[in-house]
N, C-alpha and C positions, 0 to 999 in steps of 0.2 A: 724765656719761652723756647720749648723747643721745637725748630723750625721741621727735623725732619719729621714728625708726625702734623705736622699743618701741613690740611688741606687747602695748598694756593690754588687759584684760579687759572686755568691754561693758558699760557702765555706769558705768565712770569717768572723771571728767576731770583733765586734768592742767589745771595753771596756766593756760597760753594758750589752753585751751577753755573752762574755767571765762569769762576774760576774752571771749571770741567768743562764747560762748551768753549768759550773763547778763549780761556789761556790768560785773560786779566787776573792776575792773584787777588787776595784778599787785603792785601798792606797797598797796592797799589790804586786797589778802588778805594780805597779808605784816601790815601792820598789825593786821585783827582777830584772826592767828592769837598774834599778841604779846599784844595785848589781855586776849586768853583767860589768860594764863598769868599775867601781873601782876596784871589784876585779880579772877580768877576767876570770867568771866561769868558766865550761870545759863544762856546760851544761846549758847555761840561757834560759831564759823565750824566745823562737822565737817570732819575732814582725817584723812589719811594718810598716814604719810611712812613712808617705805621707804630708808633709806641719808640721801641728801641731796635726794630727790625728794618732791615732795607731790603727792598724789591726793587725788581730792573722789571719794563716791560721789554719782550723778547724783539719784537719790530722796532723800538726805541735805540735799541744798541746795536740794530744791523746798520739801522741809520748811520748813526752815530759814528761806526767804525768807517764807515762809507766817507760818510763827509771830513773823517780824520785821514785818510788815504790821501785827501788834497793839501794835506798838511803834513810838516815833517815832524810823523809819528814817535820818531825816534828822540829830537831835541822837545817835544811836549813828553813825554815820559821820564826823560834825563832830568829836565829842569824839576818834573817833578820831588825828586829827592835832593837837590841841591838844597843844605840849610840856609839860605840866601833868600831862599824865597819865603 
């Protein structure tokens, strides 16, 4: 499917806006939303998938970033790519 000709609903993003507005890449969403499933965050990445497409809602991930600020951003990103986990 090609996402940039769908027409989404105001307020969502897809992968490569999530990437353009916030600066989370796409291997890296791809990793916390893996993250979530293995290790059962208490706080993962919110998503959407519809088929084989993922949507963020826009207020979901201000959140999100919000409540990760009280965490250290940095060793939850790192860990992310550590093949350990």
């Amino acid at each position: 499917m090609n996402t940039k000709n769908f027409n989404i609903a105001e307020g969502y993003l897809t992968q490569q806006d999530l990437a353009d507005k916030f600066g989370i890449s796409i291997k890296l969403q791809q990793c916390l939303r893996l993250k979530a499933r293995r290790r059962k965050d208490l706080n993962p990445l919110p998503f959407i998938k519809i088929g084989k497409v993922i949507f963020y809602e826009q207020a979901s991930i201000i959140k999100w970033l919000s409540d990760k600020e009280k965490e250290s951003i940095n060793q939850q990103f790192t860990n992310c790519f550590d093949k350990r986990n």
